[in-house]
C-alpha positions as CSV (number, residue, x, y, z in Angstrom):
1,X,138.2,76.0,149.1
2,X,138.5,77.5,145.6
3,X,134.6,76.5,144.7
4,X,133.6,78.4,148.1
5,X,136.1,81.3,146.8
6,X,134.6,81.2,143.6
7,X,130.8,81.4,145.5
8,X,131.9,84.5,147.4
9,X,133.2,85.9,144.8
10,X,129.7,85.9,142.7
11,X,127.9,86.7,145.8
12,X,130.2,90.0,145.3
13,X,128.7,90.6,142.0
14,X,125.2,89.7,143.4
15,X,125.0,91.7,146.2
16,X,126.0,94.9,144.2
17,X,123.4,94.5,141.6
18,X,120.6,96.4,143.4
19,X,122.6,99.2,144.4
20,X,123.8,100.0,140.8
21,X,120.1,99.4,139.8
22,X,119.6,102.6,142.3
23,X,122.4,104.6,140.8
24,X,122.5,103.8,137.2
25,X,121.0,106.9,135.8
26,X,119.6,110.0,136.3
27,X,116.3,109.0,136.0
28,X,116.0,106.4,139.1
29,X,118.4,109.0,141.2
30,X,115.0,111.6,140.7
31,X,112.8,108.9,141.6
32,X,114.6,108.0,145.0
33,X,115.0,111.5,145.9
34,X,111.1,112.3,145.2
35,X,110.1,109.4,147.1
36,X,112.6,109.0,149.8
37,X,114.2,112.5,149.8
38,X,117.7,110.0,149.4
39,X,120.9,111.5,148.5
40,X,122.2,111.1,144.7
41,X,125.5,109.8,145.9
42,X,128.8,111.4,145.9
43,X,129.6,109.5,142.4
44,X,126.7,111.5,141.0
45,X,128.3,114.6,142.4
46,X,131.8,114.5,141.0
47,X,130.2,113.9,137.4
48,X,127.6,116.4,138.0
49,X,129.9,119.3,139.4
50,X,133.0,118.7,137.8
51,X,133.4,115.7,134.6
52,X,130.2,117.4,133.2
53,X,131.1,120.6,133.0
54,X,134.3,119.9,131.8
55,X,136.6,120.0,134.7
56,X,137.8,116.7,135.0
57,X,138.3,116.8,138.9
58,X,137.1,117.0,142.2
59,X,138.9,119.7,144.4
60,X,137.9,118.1,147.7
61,X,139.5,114.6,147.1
62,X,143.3,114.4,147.6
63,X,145.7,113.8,144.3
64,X,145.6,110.6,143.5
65,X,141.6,110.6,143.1
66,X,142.1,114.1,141.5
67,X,144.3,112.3,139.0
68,X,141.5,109.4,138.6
69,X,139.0,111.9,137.1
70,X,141.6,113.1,135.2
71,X,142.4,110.0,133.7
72,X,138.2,109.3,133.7
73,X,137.8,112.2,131.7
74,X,140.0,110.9,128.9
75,X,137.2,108.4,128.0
76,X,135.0,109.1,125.4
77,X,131.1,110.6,126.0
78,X,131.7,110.2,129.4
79,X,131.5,113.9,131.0
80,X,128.0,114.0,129.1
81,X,126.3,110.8,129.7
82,X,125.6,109.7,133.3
83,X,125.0,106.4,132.5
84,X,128.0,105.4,130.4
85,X,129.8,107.3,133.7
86,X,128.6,104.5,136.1
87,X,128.7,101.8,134.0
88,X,132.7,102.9,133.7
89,X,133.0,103.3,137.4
90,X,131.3,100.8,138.8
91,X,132.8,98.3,136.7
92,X,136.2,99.6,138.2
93,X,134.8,99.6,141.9
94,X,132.9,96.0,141.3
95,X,137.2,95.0,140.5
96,X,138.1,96.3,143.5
97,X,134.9,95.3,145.6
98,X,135.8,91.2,144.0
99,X,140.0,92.1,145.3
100,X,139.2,93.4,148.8
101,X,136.9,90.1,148.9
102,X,139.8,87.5,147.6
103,X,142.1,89.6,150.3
104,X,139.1,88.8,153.1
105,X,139.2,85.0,152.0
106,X,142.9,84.5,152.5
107,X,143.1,86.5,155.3
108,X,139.5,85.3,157.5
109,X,139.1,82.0,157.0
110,X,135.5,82.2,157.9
111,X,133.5,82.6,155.0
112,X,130.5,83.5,157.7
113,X,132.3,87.0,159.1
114,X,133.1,88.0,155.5
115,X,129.2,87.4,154.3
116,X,127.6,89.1,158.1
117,X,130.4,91.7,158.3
118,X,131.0,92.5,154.6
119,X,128.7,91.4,151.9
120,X,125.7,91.5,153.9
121,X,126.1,94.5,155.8
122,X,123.9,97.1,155.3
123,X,126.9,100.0,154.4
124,X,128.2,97.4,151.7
125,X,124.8,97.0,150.1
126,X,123.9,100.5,149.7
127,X,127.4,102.8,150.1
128,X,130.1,100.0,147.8
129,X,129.2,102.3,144.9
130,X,128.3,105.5,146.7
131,X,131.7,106.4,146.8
132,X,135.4,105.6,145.8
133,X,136.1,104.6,149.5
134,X,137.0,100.9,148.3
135,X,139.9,102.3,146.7
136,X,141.6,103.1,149.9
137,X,140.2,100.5,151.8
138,X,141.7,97.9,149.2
139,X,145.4,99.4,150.0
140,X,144.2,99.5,153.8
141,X,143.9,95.8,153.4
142,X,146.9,95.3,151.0
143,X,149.7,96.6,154.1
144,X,147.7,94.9,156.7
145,X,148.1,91.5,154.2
146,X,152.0,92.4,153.7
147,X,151.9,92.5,157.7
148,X,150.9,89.3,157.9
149,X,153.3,88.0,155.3
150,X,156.4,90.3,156.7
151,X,156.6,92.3,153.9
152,X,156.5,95.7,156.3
153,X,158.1,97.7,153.3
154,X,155.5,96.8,150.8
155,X,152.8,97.7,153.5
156,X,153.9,101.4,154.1
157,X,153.8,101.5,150.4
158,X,150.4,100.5,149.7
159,X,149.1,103.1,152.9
160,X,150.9,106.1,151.0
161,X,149.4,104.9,148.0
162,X,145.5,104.7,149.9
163,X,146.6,108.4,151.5
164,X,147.2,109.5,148.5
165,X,144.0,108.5,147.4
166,X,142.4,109.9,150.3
167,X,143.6,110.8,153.9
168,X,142.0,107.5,156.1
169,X,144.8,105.4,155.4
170,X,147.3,107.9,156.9
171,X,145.3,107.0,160.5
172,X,146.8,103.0,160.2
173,X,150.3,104.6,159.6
174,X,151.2,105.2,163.6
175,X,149.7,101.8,164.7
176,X,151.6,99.9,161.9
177,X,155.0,101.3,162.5
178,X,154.6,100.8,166.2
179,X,154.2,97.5,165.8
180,X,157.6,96.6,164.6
181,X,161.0,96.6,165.4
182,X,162.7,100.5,166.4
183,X,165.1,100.4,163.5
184,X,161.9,98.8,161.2
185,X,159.9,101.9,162.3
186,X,162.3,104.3,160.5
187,X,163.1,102.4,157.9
188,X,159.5,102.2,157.1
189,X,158.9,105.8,157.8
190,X,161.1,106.9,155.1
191,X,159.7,104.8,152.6
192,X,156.3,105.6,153.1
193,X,157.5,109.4,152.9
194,X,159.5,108.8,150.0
195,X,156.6,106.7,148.2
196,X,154.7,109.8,149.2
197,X,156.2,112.0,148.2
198,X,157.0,110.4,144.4
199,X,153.0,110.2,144.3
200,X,152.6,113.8,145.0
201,X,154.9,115.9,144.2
202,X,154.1,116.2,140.3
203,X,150.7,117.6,141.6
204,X,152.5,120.3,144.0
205,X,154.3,121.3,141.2
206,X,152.2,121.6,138.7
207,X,149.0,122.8,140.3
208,X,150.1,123.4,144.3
209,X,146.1,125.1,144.8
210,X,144.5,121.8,143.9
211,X,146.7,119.7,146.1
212,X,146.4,121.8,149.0
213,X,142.9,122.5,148.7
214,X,141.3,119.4,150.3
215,X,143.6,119.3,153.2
216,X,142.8,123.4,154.0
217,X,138.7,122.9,153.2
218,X,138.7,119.6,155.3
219,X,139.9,121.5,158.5
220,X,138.6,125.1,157.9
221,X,135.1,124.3,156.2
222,X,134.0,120.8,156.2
223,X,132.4,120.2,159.4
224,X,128.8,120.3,161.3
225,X,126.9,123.7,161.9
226,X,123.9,123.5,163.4
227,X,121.3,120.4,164.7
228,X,120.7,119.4,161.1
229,X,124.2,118.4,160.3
230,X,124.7,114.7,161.0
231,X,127.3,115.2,163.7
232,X,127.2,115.8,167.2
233,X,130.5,117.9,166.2
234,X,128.1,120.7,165.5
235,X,127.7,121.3,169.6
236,X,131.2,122.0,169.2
237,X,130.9,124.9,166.5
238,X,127.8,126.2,168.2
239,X,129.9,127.0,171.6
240,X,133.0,127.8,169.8
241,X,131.3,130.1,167.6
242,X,129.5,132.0,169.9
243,X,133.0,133.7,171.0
244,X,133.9,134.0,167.2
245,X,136.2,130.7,166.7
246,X,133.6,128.4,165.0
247,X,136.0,127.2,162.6
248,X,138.1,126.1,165.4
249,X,135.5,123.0,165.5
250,X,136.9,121.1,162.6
251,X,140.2,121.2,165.1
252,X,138.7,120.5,167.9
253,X,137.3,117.4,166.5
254,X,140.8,116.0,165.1
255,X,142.0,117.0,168.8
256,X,139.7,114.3,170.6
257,X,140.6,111.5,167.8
258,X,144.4,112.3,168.4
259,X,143.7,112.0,172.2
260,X,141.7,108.3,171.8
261,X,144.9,108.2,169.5
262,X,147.3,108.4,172.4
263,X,145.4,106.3,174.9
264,X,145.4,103.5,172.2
265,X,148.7,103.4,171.5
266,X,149.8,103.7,175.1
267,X,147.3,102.2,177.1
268,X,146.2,99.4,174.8
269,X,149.5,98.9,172.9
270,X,149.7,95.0,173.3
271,X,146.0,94.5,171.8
272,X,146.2,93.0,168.3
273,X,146.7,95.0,165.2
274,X,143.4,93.6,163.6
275,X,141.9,95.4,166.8
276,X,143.3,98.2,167.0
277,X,142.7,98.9,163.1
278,X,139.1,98.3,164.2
279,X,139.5,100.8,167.3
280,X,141.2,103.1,165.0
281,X,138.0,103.1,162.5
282,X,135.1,103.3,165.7
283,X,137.8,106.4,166.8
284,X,137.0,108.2,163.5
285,X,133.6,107.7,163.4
286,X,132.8,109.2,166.9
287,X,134.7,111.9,166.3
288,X,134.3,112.7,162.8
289,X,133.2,116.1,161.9
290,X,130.8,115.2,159.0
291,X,128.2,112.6,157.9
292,X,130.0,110.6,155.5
293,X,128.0,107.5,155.6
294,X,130.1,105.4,153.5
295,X,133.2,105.8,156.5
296,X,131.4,102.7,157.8
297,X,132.7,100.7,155.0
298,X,136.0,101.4,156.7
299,X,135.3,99.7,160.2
300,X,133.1,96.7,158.2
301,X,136.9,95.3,156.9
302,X,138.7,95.3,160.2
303,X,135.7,93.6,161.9
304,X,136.1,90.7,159.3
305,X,139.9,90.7,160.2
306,X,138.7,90.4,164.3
307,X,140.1,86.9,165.9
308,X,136.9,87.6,168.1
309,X,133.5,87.6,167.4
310,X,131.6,91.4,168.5
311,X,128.0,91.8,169.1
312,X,125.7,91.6,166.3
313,X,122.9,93.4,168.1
314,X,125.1,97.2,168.5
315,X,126.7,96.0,165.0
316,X,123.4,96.2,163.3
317,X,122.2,99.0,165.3
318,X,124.8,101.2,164.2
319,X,124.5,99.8,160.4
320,X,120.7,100.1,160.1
321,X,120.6,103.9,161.5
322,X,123.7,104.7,159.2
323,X,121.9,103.3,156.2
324,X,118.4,104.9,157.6
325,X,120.0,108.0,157.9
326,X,121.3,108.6,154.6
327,X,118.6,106.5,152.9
328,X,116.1,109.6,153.9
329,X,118.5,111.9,154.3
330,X,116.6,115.1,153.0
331,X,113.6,114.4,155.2
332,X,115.7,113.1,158.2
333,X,118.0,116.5,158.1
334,X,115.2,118.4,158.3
335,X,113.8,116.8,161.6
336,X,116.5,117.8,164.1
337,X,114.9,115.3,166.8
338,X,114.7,112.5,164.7
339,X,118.5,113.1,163.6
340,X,119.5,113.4,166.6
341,X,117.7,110.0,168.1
342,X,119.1,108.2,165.3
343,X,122.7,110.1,165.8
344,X,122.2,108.9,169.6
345,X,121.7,105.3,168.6
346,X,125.0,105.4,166.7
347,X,126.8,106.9,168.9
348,X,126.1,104.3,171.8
349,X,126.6,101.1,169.3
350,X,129.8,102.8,168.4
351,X,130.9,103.2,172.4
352,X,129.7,99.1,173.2
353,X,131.9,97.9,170.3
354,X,134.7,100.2,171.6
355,X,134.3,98.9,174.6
356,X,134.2,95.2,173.8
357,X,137.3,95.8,171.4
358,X,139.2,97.0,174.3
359,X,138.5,94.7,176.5
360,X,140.2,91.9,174.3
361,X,143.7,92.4,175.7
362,X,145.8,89.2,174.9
363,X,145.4,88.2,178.4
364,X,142.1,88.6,178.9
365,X,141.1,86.5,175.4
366,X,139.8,83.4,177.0
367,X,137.9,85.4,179.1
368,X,135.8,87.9,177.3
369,X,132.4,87.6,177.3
370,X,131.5,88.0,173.7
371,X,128.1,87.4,171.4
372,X,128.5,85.7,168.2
């Protein structure tokens, strides 16, 4: 076992190679965005918007990645040399990419769903170093590992940590505390408010517009317009703005992933947690308000945790439209009929693996008609 863990490990490494090779400087990011009209990354746009012109963090990201830069920044030559940037930070998320992998080995036994579902997946091949989503996921994956090992209060500390980082983890919260004991789910809620609270409360203090920024743009500003935008979501301003309340949309959108909320947590409440984490992350995606390809990276975990096997034909479906999407993103958002075939593709892969996750209710299990 610890020469196959050893194997996976380097297959990590591997497997991250060619998309640093796309990111690594300024020079190849001009000569994918020429050619394929793809996206610099958001990596490229917190150095280029904020470490190189000497403000050392991001307002959109939450306070513990707005203290990351900060720390980032401290490093010599790095807010004017791109380079020496991603050499620094993807040598910090190629850390974390080899931890969340170790955590997948202990946890999934089956070295085949780790490689289909994680390594090999289009999202991790192209969006690992796209953005600092592993950081999150990593603590995702920490509380669902103390789960498994009964150590609940650790858990709820690791998801404060990953909200604090940014606001996904916040979404496993509910399902984790409902799947212990009453007087465990209070305890727990007070230490992950507590731990919360420790981690962000210097930031409130000192600087309460930064730490309240991202939470107020996210809701008020940060969603879909018009046909170009790479949500269906923007059907939602369009009506809403036609009486005056388009920024109502961003609402609107958390309002139908709080009601798939509810009906998860009542109606399905005996499934798994590895399934409803998954159902949690297909949740978010169909109702997310933006294109944020890397949120894929998200679902791609919990499908390695899954004690059943899902359809590869709608998994790759969804992963090779996400991944075509972004990869000619410029040209793609500027053809509103081919973004919206390809946002119509997603959207159905996402609904069939929704609907084979539900399906899997403990009863059921034997006889769920499933595709390896």
């Amino acid at each position: 076992m610890l020469k196959q863990k050893s194997l996976i490990l380097i297959l990590t490494t591997i497997v991250l190679l060619p998309e640093y090779a796309i990111r690594m400087n300024l020079d190849v990011l001009n000569w994918m965005y020429v050619h394929f009209s793809t996206y610099y990354s958001d990596l490229w746009y917190c150095w280029n918007n904020y470490l190189s012109q000497g403000f050392s963090y991001p307002q959109e990201y939450p306070s513990g990645i707005q203290m990351f830069f900060i720390l980032l920044s401290k490093i010599p030559n790095i807010q004017s040399n791109y380079t020496w940037y991603m050499i620094i930070i993807s040598s910090i998320l190629l850390i974390i990419a080899l931890m969340i992998t170790s955590l997948l080995v202990h946890l999934q036994q089956s070295l085949r769903k780790i490689i289909i579902f994680w390594l090999c997946a289009p999202s991790f091949l192209f969006f690992a170093l796209y953005n600092l989503d592993l950081l999150p996921i990593l603590t995702m994956l920490l509380c669902y590992f103390c789960y498994r090992h009964n150590k609940l209060s650790y858990g709820v500390m690791w998801l404060a940590l990953g909200t604090t980082l940014k606001v996904f983890p916040i979404f496993v919260l509910p399902i984790y505390l409902l799947s212990v004991s009453r007087m465990k789910f209070w305890q727990l809620s007070l230490i992950f408010i507590v731990t919360w609270l420790c981690l962000n409360v210097p930031l409130m203090y000192f600087d309460w517009s930064a730490w309240v920024f991202p939470y107020v743009w996210q809701i008020q500003s940060n969603f879909a317009r018009d046909i170009h935008d790479g949500s269906w979501t923007w059907l939602i301003f369009q009506l809403f703005d036609h009486f005056g309340y388009g920024n109502w949309s961003g609402k609107v959108s958390l309002l139908l992933f709080a009601l798939g909320y509810l009906v998860l947590i009542t109606k399905y409440r005996d499934l798994e947690l590895e399934t409803k984490l998954a159902i949690v992350m297909i949740l978010f995606l169909l109702t997310d308000r933006v294109y944020s390809p890397q949120y894929n990276l998200y679902l791609l975990s919990c499908l390695v945790l899954l004690r059943v096997r899902i359809n590869l034909f709608y998994f790759y479906l969804l992963e090779i439209s996400n991944v075509t999407q972004c990869f000619f993103l410029f040209y793609i958002k500027s053809n509103g009929f081919i973004l919206q075939s390809i946002l119509l593709i997603k959207y159905i892969s996402l609904i069939i693996l929704l609907i084979n996750l539900v399906q899997c209710l403990p009863n059921r299990m034997k006889t769920t008609k499933i595709i390896v």
